[in-house]
N, C-alpha and C positions, 0 to 999 in steps of 0.2 A: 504494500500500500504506500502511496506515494506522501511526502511530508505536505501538501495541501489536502489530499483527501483524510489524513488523519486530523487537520485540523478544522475539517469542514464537518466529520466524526464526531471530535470534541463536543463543536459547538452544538449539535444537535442532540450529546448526551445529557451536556448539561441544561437545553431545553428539557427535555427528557423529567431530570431530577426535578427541575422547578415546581413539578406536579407531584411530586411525593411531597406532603404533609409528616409533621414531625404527628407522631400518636396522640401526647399531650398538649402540645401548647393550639395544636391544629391550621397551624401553617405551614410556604412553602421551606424545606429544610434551604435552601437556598437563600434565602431571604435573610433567615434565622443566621446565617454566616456559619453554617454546620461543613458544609462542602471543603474538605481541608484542600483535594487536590482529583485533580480526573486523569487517568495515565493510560493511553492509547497504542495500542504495539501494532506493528504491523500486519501482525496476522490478526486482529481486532479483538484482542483478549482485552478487558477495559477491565479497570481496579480504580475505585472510589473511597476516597478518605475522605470518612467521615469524623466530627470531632463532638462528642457527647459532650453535655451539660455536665452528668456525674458519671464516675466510669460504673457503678453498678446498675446503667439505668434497666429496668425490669422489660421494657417495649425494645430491649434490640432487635430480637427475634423480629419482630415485626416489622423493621426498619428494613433490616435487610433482604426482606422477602421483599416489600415496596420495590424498594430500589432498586432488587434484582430483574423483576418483572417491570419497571418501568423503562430500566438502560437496555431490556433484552427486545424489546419490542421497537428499537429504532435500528432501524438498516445496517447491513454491514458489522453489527457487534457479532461476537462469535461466543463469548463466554464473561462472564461478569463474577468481580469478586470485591467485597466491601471489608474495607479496613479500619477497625473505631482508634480512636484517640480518645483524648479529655480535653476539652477545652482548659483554655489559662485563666488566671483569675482575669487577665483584661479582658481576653472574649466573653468571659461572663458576664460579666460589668459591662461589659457595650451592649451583650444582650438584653439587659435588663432593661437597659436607657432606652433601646428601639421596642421593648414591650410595654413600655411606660411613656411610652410617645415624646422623649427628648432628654437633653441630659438633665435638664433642670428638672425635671419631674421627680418629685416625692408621692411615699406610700397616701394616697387617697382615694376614699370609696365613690369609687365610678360613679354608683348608683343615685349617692344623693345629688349629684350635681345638676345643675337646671337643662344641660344640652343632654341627660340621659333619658335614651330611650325604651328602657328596661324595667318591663312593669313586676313591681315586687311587690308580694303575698303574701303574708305573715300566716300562718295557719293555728291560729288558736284555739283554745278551751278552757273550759271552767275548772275542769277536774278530769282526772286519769281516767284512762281502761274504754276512753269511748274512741278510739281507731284512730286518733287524730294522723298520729305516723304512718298509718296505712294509706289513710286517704290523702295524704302530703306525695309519698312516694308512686302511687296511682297514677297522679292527676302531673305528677312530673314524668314520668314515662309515656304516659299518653301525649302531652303536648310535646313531647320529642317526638314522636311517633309521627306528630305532624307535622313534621319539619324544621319546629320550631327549635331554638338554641336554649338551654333549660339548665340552670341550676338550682343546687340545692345546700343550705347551709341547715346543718346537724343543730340546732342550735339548743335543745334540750339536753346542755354538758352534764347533768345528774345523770338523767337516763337515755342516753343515743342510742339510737336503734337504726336507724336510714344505712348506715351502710350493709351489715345485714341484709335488711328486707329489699334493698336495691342490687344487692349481689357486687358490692363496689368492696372487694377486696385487697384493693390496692392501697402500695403504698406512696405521699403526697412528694414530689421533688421538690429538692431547692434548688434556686439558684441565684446565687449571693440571697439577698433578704426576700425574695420572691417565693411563692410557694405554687407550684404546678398540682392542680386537683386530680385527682383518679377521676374514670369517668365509668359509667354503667350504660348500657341501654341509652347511649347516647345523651346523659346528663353526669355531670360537671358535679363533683359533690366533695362535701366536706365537713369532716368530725372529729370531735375531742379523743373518740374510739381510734383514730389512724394516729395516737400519737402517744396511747396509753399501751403499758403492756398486759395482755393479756386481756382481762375481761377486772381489771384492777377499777376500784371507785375513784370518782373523783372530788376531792375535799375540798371547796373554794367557799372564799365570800364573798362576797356582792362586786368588790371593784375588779377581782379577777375575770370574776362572768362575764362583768363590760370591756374586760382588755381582750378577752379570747374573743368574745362576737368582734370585736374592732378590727380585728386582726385575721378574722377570716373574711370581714369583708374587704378592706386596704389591704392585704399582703397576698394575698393566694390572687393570680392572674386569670379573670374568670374570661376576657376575651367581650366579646357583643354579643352578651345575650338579648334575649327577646323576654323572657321571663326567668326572674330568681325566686324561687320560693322557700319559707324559710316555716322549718319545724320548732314549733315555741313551746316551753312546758306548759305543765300546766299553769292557771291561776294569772296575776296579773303584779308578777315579785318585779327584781330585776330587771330579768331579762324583755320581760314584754317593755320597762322603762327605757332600756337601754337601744332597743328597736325602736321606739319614738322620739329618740334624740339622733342616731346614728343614721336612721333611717326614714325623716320627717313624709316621705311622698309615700312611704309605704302604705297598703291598703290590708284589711284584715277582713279575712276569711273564718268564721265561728264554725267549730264544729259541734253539734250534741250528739245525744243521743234518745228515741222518743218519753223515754221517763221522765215525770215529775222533775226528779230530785236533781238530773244532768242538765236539765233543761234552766231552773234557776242560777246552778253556779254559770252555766252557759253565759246566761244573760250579764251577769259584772263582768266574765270577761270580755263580752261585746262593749259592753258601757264603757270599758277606758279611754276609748276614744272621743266619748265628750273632752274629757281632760287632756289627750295627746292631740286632739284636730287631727285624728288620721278617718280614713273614708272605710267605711264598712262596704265589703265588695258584697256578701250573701250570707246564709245560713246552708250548712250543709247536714243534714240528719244521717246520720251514721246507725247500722244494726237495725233499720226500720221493722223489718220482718222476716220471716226466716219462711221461705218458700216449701211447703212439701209434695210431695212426691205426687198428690193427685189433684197438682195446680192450686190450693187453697194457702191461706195463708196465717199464719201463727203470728200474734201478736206479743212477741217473748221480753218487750222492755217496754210494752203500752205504747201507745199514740198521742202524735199531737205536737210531742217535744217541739220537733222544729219548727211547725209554723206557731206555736207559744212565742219560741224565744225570737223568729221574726216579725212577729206582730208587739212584743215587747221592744225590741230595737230602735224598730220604726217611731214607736210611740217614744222613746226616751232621746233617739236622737234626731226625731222632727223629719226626715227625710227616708225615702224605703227601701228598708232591708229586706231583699227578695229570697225567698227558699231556694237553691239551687240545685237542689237537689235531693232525694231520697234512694240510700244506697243499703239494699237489703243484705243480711246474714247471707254470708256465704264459705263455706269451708276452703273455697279456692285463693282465697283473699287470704287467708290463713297461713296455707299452704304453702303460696306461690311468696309468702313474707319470710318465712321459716329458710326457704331454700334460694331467694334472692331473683326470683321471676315474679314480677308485681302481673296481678291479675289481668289488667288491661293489654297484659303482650301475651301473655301464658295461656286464659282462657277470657278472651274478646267476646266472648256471644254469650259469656252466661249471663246474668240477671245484674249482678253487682257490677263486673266490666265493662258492662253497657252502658249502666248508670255513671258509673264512674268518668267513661269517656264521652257520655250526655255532658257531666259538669267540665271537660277540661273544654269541648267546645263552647261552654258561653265565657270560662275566660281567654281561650284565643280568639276570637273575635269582639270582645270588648274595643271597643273606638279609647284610643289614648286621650288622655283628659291632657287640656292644655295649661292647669293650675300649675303655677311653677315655672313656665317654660318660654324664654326670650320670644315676642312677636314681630323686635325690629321695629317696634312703631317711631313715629317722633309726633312728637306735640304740633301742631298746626300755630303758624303765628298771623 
């Protein structure tokens, strides 16, 4: 092969790579300054340095399947072979500065800034044990499903469960102060669990809860999303405080369940938002009924909960808090949490994943409210 066709070769390899996405950060590795070096022989054996973030990164495998199947499909290569490095502390540090859009940029959360476009969903409740985390992790795999860009912040540090029931068993990269999320079913997640050992508790007071949510929103590189949703304990401690300082545009999603007694604590923690000015997006009723086997329906935690606590909302916060839904008993819900396949990929057509992916269509299709967000006017004189 002649030295202009080897460099006409080149040039088309490294078109080539441009389209292999790094796993995590979900751009071109090209871009990202990974491409250490492209080396073309005459008999078109082609070898590609590349140069990792961390040298343990867990996605090489993957990297190098990409990039073998992407150099092997342009003309004239004959065999392809990928060589890792480690990036230096400058290339990390430059990486950073081009994932944070310049050098001057400091750790700040995207989301509350007035030019984002990234509607975030606080999913809360009154009191434990009514699915909230289920129907957090559902309703985020669903609107991934539909194309949309989706994270999720663990943010119940006592008791996390989301990566479990999302099957996000990975673990988060650094690099330099940035932190790269694990991703599941196509959503971006992140928890106090990917950084504890074992299944160890975690002992914190109140200013810590507000530095670790601070820090998962400003430090971990979530990229453009389209929706973040965020799993909130129970009750209305902390953490729901710290979500309406950090997170002032956020809107919140009530989960109950239809009992009496779920349906009151429901209700104070829908009410916080008199006192935080955040926007109630709906009522979700969780466990409504439990389907049997000759179509009829079991009433196992009574009726009513959820439109109680939405017609209580509406009345206390003057504007309407709409039911979004009714998501029946279902063992596959259970199931699909236990072993990290959320209902709505695993089994789509039963009773609950339907419902489920009923409620994630009226919030991707919600019209973005323009409270908060530059119009460019000027005053007429």
């Amino acid at each position: 092969m002649s030295a202009p066709a080897v460099t006409e070769l080149e040039s088309a390899i490294r078109a080539a790579l441009a389209t292999v996405n790094d796993p995590e950060i979900r751009r071109p590795i090209t871009d990202l300054g990974m491409v250490r070096e492209v080396v073309v022989s005459a008999a078109g054996l082609v070898t590609v340095g590349i140069d990792l973030t961390v040298a343990g990164c867990p996605l090489k495998d993957k990297l190098t399947s990409d990039i073998t199947a992407a150099v092997s499909a342009v003309g004239g290569v004959s065999a392809v072979a990928v060589e890792f490095g480690v990036m230096t502390d400058e290339q990390r540090k430059a990486l950073q500065t081009t994932l944070r859009g310049g050098a001057a940029a400091e750790p700040v959360i995207p989301f509350a800034q007035p030019s984002s476009r990234t509607r975030v969903y606080a999913i809360a409740s009154g009191k434990g044990g009514v699915g909230k985390s289920s129907v957090t992790v559902n309703l985020a795999a669903a609107l991934a499903a539909k194309g949309l860009s989706v994270g999720v912040v663990d943010a119940d540090i006592y008791g996390h469960s989301v990566p479990r029931m999302l099957g996000a068993d990975g673990r988060p990269t650094q690099v330099e102060d940035m932190i790269m999320p694990p991703q599941a079913h196509g959503v971006k997640v992140i928890s106090i669990g990917m950084f504890t050992q074992g299944n160890a508790a975690v002992v914190w007071r109140g200013p810590m809860l507000h530095r670790a949510l601070q820090q998962f929103l400003a430090d971990v590189y979530w990229g453009d999303l389209d929706v973040l949703l965020l799993d909130l304990p129970p009750g209305t401690g902390d953490i729901a405080i710290s979500v309406a300082q950090l997170l002032p545009n956020s809107e919140i999603i009530v989960i109950t369940t239809p009992q009496a007694a779920a349906a009151e604590v429901a209700e104070r923690a829908g009410a916080i938002a008199l006192q935080t000015h955040q926007r109630i997006v709906g009522v979700i009723e969780n466990m409504s009924w439990l389907e049997l086997p000759d179509g009829s329906k079991m009433d196992v935690f009574g009726t009513g909960g959820g439109q109680q606590v939405s017609e209580a909302l509406t009345k206390i916060i003057g504007a309407p808090v709409p039911m979004l839904g009714q998501i029946p008993l279902d063992t596959g819900v259970r199931e699909g949490g236990d072993i990290g396949q959320p209902a709505v990929l695993a089994t789509p057509d039963s009773p609950a994943g339907k419902a489920l992916r009923a409620v994630a269509d009226k919030l991707a299709i919600r019209r973005e409210s323009l409270v908060g967000k530059p119009l460019s006017l000027k005053p007429s004189r």
